[in-house]
C-alpha positions in Angstrom: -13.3 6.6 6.4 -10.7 6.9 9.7 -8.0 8.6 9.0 -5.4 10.7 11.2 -6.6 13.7 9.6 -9.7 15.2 10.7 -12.4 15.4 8.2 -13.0 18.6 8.3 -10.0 19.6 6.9 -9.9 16.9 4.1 -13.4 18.5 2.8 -12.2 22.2 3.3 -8.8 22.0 2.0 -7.2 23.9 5.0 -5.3 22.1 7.8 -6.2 22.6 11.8 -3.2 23.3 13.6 -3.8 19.5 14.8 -3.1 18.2 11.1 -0.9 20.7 10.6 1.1 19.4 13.3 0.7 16.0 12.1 1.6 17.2 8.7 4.9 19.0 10.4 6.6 16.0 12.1 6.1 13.5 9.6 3.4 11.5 11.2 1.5 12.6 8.1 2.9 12.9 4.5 1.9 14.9 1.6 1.1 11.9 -0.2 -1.3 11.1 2.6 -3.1 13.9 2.4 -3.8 13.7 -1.4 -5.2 9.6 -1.1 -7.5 10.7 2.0 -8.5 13.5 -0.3 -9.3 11.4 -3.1 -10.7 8.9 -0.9 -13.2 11.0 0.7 -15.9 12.1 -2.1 -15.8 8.3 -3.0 -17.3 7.4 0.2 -21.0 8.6 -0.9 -20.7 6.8 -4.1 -18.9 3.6 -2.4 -20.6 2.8 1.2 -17.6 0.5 2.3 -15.7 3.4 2.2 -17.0 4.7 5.8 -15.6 1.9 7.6 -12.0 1.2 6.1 -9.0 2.7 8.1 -6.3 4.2 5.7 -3.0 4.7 7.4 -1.0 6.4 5.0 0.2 5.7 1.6 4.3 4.8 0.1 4.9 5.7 -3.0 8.0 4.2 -4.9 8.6 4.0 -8.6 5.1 4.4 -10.0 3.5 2.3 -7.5 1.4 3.6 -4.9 0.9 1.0 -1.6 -1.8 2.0 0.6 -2.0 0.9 4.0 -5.4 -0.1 5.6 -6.5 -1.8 8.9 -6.6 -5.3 9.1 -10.0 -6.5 7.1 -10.5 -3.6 5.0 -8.9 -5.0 1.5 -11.5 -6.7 0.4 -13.8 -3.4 1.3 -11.6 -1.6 -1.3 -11.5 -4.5 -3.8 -15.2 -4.5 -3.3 -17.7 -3.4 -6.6 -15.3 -5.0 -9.0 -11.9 -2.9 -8.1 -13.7 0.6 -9.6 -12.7 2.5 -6.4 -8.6 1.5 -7.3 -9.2 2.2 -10.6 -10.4 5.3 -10.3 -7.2 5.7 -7.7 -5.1 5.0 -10.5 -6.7 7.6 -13.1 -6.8 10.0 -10.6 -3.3 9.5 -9.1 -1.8 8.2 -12.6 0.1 5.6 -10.3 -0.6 1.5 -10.3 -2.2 1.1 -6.8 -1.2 -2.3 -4.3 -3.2 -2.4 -1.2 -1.5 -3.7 1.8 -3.0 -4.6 5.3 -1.4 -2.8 8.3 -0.5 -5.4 10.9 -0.6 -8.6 8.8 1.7 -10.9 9.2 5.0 -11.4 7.2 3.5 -13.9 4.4 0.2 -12.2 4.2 1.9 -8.7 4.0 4.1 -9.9 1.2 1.5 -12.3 -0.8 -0.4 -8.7 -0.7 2.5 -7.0 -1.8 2.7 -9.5 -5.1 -0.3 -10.3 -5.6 -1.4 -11.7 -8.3 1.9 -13.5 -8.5 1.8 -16.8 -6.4 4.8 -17.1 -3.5 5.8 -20.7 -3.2 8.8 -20.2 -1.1 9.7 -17.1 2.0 13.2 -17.5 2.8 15.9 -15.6 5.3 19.3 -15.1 4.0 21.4 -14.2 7.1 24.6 -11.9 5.6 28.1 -12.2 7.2 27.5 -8.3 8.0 24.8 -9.6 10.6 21.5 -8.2 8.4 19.1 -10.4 7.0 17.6 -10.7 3.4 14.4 -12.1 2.4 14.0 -14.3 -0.6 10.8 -14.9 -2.5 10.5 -17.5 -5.2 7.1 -16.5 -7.1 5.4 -18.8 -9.8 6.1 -18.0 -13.0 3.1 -17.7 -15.1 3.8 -15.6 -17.7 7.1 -14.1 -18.8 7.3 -11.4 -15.9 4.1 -10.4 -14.3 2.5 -7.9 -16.6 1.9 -5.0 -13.3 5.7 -6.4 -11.8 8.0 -3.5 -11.1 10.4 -5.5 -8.8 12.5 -2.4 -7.4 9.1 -0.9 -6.7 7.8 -3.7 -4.8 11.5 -3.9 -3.5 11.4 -0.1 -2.1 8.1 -0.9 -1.1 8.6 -3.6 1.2 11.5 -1.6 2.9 10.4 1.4 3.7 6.7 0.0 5.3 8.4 -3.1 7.0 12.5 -2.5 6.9 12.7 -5.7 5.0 15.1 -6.1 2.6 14.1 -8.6 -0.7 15.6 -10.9 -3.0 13.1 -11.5 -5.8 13.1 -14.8 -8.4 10.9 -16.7 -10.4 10.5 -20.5 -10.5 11.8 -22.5 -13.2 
């Protein structure tokens, strides 16, 4: 696994003045360094591990979003969604993987997943900022893992975007 912090001091526990640094100016969070940490022993159990990229990690409302490079979802998903699940034990969180560097629709189809988008649309505001809108499918009443101020917190602080959220009729 790539990550900003060195391995060395995810296995030992004690930050280099490198990651310390890191950790210092924000570059790094504390929530970071707990998901690499997890992460880490996993990779001997789970070989895809070794090649994903985490970024960092945005936690919001019981939801955890972790950022990875571009590919490396499905490496996660992969052996049936046991390495999120044991994430979500571990962390006692819900976990939403999103891709770092995707584009707008991908990014937020990852964000809501399993919900289907059918419409992405910008509401410019007579204060000059901009509002998405998303129109999901409604399947069921409200998606059973849907915490919309979650998602909504989310999508702001790993893209600035603000959202509108409603469900077809």
């Amino acid at each position: 696994m790539k990550t900003a912090l060195c391995k060395f001091c995810l296995k030992s526990g004690i930050l280099c003045s490198k990651c310390r640094a890191k950790l210092k100016s924000g570059e790094v969070s504390k929530v970071d360094l707990k998901i690499a940490r997890l992460l880490l022993p996993l990779e001997n159990a789970y070989p895809p591990l070794q090649d994903i990229h985490f970024h960092k990690a945005v936690e919001a409302n019981g939801i955890l979003a972790l950022i990875v490079g571009r590919g490396d979802i499905a490496r996660l998903l992969a052996h049936g969604r046991k390495i999120v699940r044991i994430l979500e034990e571990k962390t006692g969180k819900k976990i939403r993987i999103l891709e770092q560097g995707a584009d707008y629709r991908k990014f937020l189809e990852d964000l809501f997943a399993p919900s289907n988008i059918l419409t992405i649309n910008t509401i410019w505001l007579p204060d000059g900022t901009t509002e998405t809108k998303v129109i999901l499918r409604r399947r069921y009443r409200r998606p059973p893992s849907m915490n919309e101020k979650a998602l909504k917190e989310i999508a702001q602080k790993v893209r600035g975007i603000t959202l509108r959220v409603e469900f077809a009729r």
